[in-house]
C-alpha positions as CSV (number, residue, x, y, z in Angstrom):
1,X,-2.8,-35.8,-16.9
2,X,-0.5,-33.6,-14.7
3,X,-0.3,-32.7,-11.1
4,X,-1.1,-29.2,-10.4
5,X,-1.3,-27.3,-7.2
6,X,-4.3,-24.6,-7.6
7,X,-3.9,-21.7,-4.6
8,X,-6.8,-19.3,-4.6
9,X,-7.6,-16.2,-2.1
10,X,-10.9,-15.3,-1.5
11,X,-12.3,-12.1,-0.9
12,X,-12.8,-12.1,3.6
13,X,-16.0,-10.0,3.5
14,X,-18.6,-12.8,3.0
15,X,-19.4,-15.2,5.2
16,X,-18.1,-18.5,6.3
17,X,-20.8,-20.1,4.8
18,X,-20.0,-17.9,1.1
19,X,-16.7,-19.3,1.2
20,X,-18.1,-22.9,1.4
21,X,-19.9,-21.9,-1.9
22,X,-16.9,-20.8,-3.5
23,X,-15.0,-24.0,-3.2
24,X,-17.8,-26.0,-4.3
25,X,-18.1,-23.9,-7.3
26,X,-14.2,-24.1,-8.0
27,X,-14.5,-27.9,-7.3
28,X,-17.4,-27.6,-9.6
29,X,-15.2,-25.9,-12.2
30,X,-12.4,-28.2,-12.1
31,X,-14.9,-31.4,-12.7
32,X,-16.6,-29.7,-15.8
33,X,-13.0,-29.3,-16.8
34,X,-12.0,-33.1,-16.5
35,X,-10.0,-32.3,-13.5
36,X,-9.7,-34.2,-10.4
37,X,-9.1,-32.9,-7.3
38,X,-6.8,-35.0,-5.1
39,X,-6.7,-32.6,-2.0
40,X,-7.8,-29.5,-0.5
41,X,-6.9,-27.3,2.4
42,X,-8.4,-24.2,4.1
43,X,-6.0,-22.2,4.9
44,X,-7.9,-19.3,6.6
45,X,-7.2,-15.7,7.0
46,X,-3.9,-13.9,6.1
47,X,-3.0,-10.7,5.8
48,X,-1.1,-9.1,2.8
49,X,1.2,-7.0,1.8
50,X,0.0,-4.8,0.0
51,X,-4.3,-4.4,-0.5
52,X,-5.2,-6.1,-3.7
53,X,-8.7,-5.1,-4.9
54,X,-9.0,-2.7,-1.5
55,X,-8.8,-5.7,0.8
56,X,-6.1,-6.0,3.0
57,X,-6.7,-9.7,4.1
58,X,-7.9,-12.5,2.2
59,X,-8.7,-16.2,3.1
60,X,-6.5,-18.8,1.4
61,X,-7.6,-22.0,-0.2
62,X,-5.1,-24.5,-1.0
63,X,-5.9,-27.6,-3.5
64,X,-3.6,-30.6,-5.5
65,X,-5.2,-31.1,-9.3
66,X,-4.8,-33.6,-11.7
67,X,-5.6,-32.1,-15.1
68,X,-4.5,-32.4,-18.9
69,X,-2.7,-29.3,-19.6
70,X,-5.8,-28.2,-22.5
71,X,-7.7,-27.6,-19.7
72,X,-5.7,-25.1,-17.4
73,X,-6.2,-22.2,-19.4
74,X,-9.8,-22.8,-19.0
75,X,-9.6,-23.2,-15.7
76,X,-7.9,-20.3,-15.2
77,X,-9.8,-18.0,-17.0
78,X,-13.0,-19.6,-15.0
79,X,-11.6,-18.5,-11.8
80,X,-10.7,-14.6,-13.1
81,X,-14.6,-14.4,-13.7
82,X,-15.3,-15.4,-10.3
83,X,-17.0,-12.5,-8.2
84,X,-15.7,-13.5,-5.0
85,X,-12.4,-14.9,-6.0
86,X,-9.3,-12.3,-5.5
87,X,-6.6,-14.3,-7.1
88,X,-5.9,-17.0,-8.2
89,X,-2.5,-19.0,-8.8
90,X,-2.5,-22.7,-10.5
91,X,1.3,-23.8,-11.1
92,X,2.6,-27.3,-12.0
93,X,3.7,-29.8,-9.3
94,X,7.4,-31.0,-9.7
95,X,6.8,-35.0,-9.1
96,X,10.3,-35.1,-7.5
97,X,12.7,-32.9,-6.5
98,X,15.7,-31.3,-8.4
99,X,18.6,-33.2,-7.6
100,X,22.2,-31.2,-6.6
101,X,25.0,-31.4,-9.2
């Protein structure tokens, strides 16, 4: 099992109480995957760049996994066939940072 941190942006058009369904389902979706998830963090509203899927905000959800690697690609590929979910970013966790030569 590996420490992952798990960053997804929700589309801002539903309600408050939408977006507490979405992270239920993605906690939901990381349990049925044998994941464990060690923290989460609402992050709230930003604003982007550059309009992704004709939204120009999005609100932010911030977690820390612990998962076997088998089961990221699932996980992944669970949250692209999310209706409300924009993006979606899961990366590994360094355990410790790089040291300086």
């Amino acid at each position: 099992m590996n420490n992952y941190e798990l960053m997804l942006i929700v589309n801002p058009q539903i309600s408050d109480a939408e977006i507490g369904e979405v992270v239920e389902k993605a906690k939901k979706i990381l349990t049925d995957e044998k994941a464990e998830v060690l923290a989460e963090d609402r992050l709230g509203r930003k604003k982007f760049a550059h309009a992704v899927k004709k939204n120009r905000d999005g609100f932010y959800v911030y977690m820390k996994v612990k998962a076997s690697p088998e089961s990221v690609k699932n996980i992944k590929h669970s949250f692209g066939l999310q209706e409300h979910v924009l993006r979606s970013m899961m990366m590994k966790a360094n355990a410790e940072p790089a040291k300086k030569a």
